[in-house]
N, C-alpha and C positions, 0 to 999 in steps of 0.2 A: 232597096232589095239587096240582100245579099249575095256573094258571088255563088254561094252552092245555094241551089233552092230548093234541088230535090231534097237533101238533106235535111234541111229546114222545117219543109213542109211534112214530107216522112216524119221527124221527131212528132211534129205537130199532131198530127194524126193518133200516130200511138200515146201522146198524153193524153189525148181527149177521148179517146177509148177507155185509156184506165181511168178518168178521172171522171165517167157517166157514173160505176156503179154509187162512187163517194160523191155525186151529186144528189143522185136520186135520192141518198138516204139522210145525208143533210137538209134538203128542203123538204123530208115529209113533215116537218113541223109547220111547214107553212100549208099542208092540206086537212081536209077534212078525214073523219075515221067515222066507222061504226062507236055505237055503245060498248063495244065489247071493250075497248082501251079504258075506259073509266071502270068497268067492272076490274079487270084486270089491275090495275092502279091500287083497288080498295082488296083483291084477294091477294094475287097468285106474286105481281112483281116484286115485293121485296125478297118473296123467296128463289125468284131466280133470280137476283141479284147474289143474295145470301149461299145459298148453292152453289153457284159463278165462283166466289170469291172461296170459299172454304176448298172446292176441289183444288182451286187455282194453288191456293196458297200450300197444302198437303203432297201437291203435285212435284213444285217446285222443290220442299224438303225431302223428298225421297229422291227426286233425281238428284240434286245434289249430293246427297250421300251416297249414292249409286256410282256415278260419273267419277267424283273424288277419288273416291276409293281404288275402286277399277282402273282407272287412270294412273292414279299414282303406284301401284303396284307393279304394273308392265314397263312402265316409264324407269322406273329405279332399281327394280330387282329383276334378276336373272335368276329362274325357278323352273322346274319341271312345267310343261307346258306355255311356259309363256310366251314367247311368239304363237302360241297358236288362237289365246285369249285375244293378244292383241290385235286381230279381225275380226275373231271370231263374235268379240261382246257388239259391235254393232249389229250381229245378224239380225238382233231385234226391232231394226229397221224394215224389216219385211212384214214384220207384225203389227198388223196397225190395231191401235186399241179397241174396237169393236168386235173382232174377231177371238183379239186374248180377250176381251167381255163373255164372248160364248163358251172358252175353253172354262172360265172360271166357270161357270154355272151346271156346265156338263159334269166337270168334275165335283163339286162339292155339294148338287142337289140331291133329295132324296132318292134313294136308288140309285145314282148314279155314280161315275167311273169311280172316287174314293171307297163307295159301298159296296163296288162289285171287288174292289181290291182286297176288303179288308176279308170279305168275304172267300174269295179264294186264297189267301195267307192263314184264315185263324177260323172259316170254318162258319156256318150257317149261325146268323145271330139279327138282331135287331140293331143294327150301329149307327143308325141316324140321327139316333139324341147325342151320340158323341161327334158328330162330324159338323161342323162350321159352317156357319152358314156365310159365306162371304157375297156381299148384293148392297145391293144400295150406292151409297156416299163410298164405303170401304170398297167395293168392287171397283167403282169406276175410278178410282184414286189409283189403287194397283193395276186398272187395265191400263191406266193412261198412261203411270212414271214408268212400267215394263220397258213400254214403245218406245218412251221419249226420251229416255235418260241416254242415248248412245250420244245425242246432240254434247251436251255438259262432254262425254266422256271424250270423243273426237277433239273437240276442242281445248279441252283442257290437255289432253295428252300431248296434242303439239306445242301447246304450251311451255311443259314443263320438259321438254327436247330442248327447246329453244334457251332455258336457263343455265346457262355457260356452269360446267363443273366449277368456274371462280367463286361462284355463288355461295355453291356448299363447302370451299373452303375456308372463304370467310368467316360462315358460321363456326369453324372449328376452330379457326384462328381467336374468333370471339369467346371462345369457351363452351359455346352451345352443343347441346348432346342432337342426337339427328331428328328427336321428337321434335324441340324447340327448333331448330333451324325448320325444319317442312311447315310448320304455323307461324313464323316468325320472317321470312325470307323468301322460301318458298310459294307458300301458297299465296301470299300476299301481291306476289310479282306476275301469280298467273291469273290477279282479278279478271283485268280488263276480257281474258278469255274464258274463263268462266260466269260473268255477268252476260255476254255476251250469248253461250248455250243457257241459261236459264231466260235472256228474252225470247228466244226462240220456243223453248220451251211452254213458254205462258201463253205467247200467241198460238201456236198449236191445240194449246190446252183449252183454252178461251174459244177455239174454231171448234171440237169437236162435238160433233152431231151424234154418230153412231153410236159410242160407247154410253154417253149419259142416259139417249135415251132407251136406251137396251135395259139400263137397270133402271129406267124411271125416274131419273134423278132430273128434278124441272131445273134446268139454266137458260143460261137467257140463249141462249143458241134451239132450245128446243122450244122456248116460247117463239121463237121467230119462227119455225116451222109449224108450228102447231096455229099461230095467226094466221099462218096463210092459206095453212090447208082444210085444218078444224072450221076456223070462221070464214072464211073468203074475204078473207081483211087485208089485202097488201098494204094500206095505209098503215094501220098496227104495228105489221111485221119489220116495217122500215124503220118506225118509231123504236121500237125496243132494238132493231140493230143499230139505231145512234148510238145509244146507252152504249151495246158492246163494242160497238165502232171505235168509241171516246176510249177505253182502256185500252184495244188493239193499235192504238196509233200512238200511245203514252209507251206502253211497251217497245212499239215498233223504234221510236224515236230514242229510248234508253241501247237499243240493242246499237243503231248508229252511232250513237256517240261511245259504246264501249268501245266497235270498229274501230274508231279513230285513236282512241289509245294505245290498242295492240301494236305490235310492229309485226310484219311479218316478211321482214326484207331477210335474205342470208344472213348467215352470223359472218364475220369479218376475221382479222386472223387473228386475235386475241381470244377467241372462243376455243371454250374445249370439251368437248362432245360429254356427257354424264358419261360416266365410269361406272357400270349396274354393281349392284353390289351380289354375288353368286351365294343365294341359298341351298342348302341341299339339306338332309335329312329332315327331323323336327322342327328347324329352323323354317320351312319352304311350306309346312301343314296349313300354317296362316293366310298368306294369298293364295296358294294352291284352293283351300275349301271357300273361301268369297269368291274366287273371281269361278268357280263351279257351280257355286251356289246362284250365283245371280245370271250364269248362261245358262244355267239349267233350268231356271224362272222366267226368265223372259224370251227364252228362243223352244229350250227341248220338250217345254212342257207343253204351251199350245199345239205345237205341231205333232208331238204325240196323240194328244187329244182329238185331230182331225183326224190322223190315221185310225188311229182306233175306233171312230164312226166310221170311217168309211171303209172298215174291213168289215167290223160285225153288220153293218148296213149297203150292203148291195145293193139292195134294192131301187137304192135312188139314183146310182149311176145311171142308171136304164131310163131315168124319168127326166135327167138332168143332158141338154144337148150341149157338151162339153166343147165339141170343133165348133159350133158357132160363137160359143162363148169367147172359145180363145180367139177365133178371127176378130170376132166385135173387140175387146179388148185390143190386140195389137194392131189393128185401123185407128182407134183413136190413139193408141201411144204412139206410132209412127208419124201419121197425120200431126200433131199437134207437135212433136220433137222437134219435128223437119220445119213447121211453121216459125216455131219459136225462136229457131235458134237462127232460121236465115233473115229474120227481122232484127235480132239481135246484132248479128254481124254489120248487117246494112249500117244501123244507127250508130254502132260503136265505130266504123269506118269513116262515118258524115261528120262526127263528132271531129276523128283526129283531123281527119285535112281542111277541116271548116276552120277549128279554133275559135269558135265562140260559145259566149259566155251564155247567151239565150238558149243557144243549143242546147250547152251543158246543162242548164235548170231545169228544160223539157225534157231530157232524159233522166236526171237525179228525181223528179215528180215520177217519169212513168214506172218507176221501178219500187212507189208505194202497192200495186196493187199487191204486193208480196202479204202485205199488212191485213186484207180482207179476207175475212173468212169464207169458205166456200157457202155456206149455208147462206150468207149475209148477199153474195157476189151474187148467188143464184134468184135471191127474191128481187133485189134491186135490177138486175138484168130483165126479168120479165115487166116489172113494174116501167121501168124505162120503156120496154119495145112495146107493152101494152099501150102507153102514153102517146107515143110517138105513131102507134099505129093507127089512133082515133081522128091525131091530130089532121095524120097525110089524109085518112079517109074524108074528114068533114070538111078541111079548107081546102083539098087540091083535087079530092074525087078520086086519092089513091086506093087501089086492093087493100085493102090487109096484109100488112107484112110481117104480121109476129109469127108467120107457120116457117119464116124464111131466119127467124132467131130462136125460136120458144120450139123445143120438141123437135129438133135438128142436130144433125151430126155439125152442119158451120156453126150455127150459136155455141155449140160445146166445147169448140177447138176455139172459138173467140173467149169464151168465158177463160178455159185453159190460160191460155194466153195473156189474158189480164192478172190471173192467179201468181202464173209463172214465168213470168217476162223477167224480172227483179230476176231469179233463179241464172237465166241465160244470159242476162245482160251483165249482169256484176262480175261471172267467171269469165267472159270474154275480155272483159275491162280489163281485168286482172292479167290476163296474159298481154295484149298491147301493152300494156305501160312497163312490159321487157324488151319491149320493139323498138330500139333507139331513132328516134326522126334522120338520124345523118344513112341509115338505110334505106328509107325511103326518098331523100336529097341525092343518092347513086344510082337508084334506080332510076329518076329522071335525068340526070345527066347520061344515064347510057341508053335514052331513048324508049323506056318503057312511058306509057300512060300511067293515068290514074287505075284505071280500071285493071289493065296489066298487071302494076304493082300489088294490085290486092289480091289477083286470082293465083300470081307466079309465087309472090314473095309471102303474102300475111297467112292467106289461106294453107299454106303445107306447115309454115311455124305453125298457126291455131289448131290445126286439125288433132292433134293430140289431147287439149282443153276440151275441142267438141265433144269428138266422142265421151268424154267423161261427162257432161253436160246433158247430153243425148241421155247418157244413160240414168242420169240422175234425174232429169225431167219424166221418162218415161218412170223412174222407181215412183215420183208423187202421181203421175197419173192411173197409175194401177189401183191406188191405195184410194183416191178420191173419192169418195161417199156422197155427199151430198148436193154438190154441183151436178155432178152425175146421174143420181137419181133424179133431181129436180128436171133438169134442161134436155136428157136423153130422147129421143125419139120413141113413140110408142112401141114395146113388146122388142127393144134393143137394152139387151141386156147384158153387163159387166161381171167381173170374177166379185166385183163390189156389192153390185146392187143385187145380184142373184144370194148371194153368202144373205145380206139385208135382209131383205124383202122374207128368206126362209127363215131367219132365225125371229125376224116380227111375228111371223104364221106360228112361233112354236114348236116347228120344225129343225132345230138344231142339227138333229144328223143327218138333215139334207143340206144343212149350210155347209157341211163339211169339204163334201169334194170341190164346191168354187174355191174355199177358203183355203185350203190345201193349195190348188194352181196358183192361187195368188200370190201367198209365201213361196212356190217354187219360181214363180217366174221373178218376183221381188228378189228374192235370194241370189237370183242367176246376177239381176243388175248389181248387187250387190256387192258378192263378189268379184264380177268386173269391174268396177271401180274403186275398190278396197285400195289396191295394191298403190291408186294415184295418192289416195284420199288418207293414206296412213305412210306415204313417203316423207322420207325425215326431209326432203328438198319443199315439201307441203305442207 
C-alpha cells in the first residue's frame, strides 16, 4: 500500500469513470444488435463514414487558411485596428456551429434575410434564382471552420510571439525576401502549434451533432444518434461510435505528441521580442480588409442574424421563458465548474506529494475523456447505467438506478466531467510545474502541514489559473448540445437545447432569442479570459 491512499484511490476512481464510457463502446462488439446494423452496413454506413471524412477534411483546409492568415497578420504587423483583431477574431468562439448553421439558412433561403435586403436596396423584384443556396456538405463545412478556426489561430499566434526576432534575421542575412523566410523558417517553426489547433480542430469537428444534422448531412455522429433514438438500438449506436471513437483517439494521440514538441517555457535572454513592421496607408488595406472580412463572417454576421429575428419577431419572446432558461443554464455551468475543477485540484495535489509513477498514468488515462464526443459519451453513459441497472436489479434485488444517472441534473455534471476533466486537469498541471518543490520543503520546515501548504500557499498562486479554467469550462458547457439534450432531465431546458429543439420544429426565429443569450453569455466568458489566453507570458 502506498503511503498516500486517498490520493491513490481518488486518482482511481476518476479513471474508472472516464474509462466506463471507452469501455462500454469497445466491448459493443462483443454484443448482440438488431437487424438494423446489417441493413445499415449494406445502405447508409459508408456514407457516413464518406460524409465524416470529406467535412473533416474541407474543415481542416479552411481553418488553416483562416488561423494562418489571421495569425500571422496581428503577430507581424502593426495596422489600424490591430490589437483590436487580435481578441476580437476568437469571439467566434461563442458561436458554435449549429447556430452559424441557422444564421446561414435564415439568410440565404428563399425569402429570406439576403431577399429582404436586396429588396429594400434595389426595389420589388424576384431575386431568389440569383441568391445562393448554401446547405448541405457546403453549409455545414462553413458553419463548422467559422467556429473552429480561432483554435489554429490562438495557437499559432503564440507561436509565432515566441519566434525570437533572430529568426527573421537570419532569413535576411540568408538573402531571403520576407515571403520566403514566413514559408521557409517561419512557419515551419510554428508546426508543432499548428498541428496541434487542427487536432483539436478535427476532434471538435468529428464530435459535432448539431450543425450536420441541421443541414442533413448523414455522419457518423448523427448515425449514432439516429441508432438510438430512430431504432431503439444502443447496441448499433455503440458500434458505429467505435468507428468514430478509432479516428478520435488517432487525432487525439497526434494532438499529444505535437504538445510534446512545442515549447512553451519563457524565452531566455537571448530572445528578442518581433519588431511589427507599421503599415499605414494602401500598404495596411491587405490585412485591414481579411482580418474584417473574416470577423465579420464568423462573429458579426450570425449574431446580426439573431437580432434581426428577434426584433421583427416579438412574438416569441413572450412564448420563450427566458429567467428559467438562464437559471437552468448557469446551475449547470456553476455546478459542473466548481465540480471539475475541485477534483482537479485534489488529483493534481495527490499527484505532487505522492510522486508516483501509477498515480501519474491514472491521471495521464483520466484526462482521455477529453477525446470523446459528446454524442458518443452520452449513448455509452445510458448504455452503461442501463446495463448496470438490470445487472443490480436481477442479482442483488436493487431499485433501478438509471433515473439516479439517465434524465438527471448528477448524470449531466458526471457526463460534464468525464468530457472536461482533461480541460481542468492539464491547465492546473500547467501552473504547478511553476511551484518549485523547495516551496513546499519551507513550508514544512516552518510547521505548516500538508493540507496547510496547499490551502495557504498552492491555492492563492492557482487561483488566478482557476478562474481562467472556470471560465473556460463553463464557455464549453454553455455551447454543449448533445450530451445535453441526451442526459437532461425532463422539460429542463438549456440556451442549447431550446435554440435545438426550435430550429428542428422549423421554427428558426424562435431559435433566435436562446441563441442570442448564448453568444451573449459565451461572449461575456470570452472576453474574460481573452486578456489571459492572448498574454505574450501565454
Amino acid at each position: 500500500m502506498t503511503k498516500y491512499n486517498i490520493w491513490f484511490f481518488g486518482s482511481l476512481i476518476v479513471a474508472a469513470v472516464v474509462a466506463m464510457p471507452i469501455i462500454t463502446v469497445f466491448s459493443s462488439f462483443f454484443t448482440e444488435t438488431s437487424s438494423y446494423i446489417f441493413i445499415l452496413k449494406e445502405t447508409f454506413l459508408i456514407d457516413y463514414i464518406f460524409n465524416s471524412i470529406t467535412v473533416l477534411f474541407f474543415v481542416v483546409l479552411l481553418t488553416l487558411i483562416l488561423g494562418i492568415f489571421s495569425a500571422y497578420f496581428v503577430s507581424f504587423y502593426d495596422f489600424p485596428l490591430s490589437k483590436f483583431f487580435s481578441w476580437a477574431l476568437i469571439l467566434s468562439f461563442a458561436v458554435p456551429g449549429y447556430i452559424y448553421a441557422f444564421s446561414i439558412i435564415a439568410f440565404f433561403e428563399n425569402y429570406g434575410t439576403a431577399f429582404s435586403l436586396l429588396t429594400f436596396f434595389l426595389g420589388e423584384n424576384n431575386y431568389n434564382p440569383i441568391i445562393p443556396k448554401i446547405d448541405g456538405l457546403i453549409g455545414a463545412i462553413l458553419s463548422i471552420s467559422f467556429s473552429l478556426f480561432p483554435y489554429v489561430y490562438v495557437l499559432t499566434r503564440a507561436s509565432f510571439y515566441y519566434q525570437s526576432n533572430n529568426y527573421i534575421e537570419v532569413g535576411k542575412n540568408l538573402g531571403l525576401s520576407s515571403r520566403e523566410t514566413f514559408f521557409r523558417i517561419i512557419l515551419p517553426s510554428a508546426r508543432p502549434a499548428i498541428i496541434a489547433g487542427l487536432a483539436l480542430v478535427s476532434m471538435e469537428c468529428l464530435s459535432d451533432f448539431g450543425t450536420v444534422s441541421f443541414f442533413s448531412v448523414n455522419t457518423l455522429t448523427t448515425g449514432i444518434y439516429n441508432s438510438w433514438l430512430s431504432f431503439d438500438d444502443l447496441n448499433t449506436a455503440n458500434q458505429i461510435s467505435f468507428i468514430l471513437l478509432i479516428f478520435i483517439l488517432l487525432l487525439f494521440s497526434i494532438e499529444i505528441y505535437s504538445r510534446k514538441e512545442a515549447r512553451y517555457h519563457q524565452p531566455g535572454r537571448g530572445f528578442k521580442p518581433i519588431t511589427k513592421i507599421k503599415l499605414t496607408g494602401k500598404k495596411s488595406i491587405i490585412p485591414i480588409f481579411i482580418c474584417s472580412l473574416i470577423f465579420l463572417l464568423s462573429f458579426i454576421f450570425p449574431v446580426s442574424q439573431m437580432i434581426y429575428w428577434t426584433i421583427k419577431f416579438p412574438k416569441y419572446i413572450q412564448d420563450i421563458d427566458i429567467i428559467k432558461i438562464n437559471l437552468n443554464t448557469l446551475i449547470l455551468v456553476g455546478i459542473a465548474s466548481a465540480f471539475i475543477v475541485i477534483i482537479s485540484l485534489f488529483i493534481n495535489y495527490g499527484s505532487r506529494i505522492s510522486k508516483s509513477k501509477i498515480l501519474d498514468y491514472l491521471t495521464n488515462f483520466s484526462i482521455s475523456g477529453y477525446a470523446i464526443p459528446g454524442v458518443i459519451l452520452a449513448v455509452a453513459f445510458i448504455t452503461f447505467f442501463s446495463n448496470l441497472s438490470d445487472f443490480l436489479s436481477h442479482f442483488f434485488n436493487f431499485k433501478s438506478i438509471k433515473g439516479l444517472f439517465i434524465g438527471s441534473i448528477f448524470g449531466l455534471i458526471l457526463a460534464y466531467f468525464i468530457r472536461f476533466f482533461s480541460l481542468s486537469f492539464n491547465g492546473i498541471r500547467s501552473s504547478y510545474e511553476k511551484i518549485n518543490n523547495s516551496i513546499d520543503e519551507s513550508a514544512y520546515l516552518l510547521g505548516y502541514s500538508k493540507f496547510n501548504t496547499f490551502f495557504k500557499i498552492h491555492v492563492p498562486y492557482l487561483s488566478t489559473n482557476v478562474i481562467l479554467i472556470v471560465l473556460l469550462i463553463s464557455l464549453e458547457v454553455i455551447k454543449e448540445l448533445p450530451m445535453t439534450m441526451i442526459l437532461r432531465p425532463f422539460n429542463f431546458e438549456t440556451f442549447a437545447t431550446q435554440a435545438y429543439i426550435y430550429a428542428s420544429q422549423d421554427l428558426l426565429e424562435a431559435a433566435a432569442l436562446p441563441s442570442l443569450f448564448l453568444i451573449f453569455w459565451a461572449t461575456i466568458l470570452i472576453l474574460l479570459s481573452s486578456r489571459y489566453i492572448l498574454s505574450k507570458k501565454n
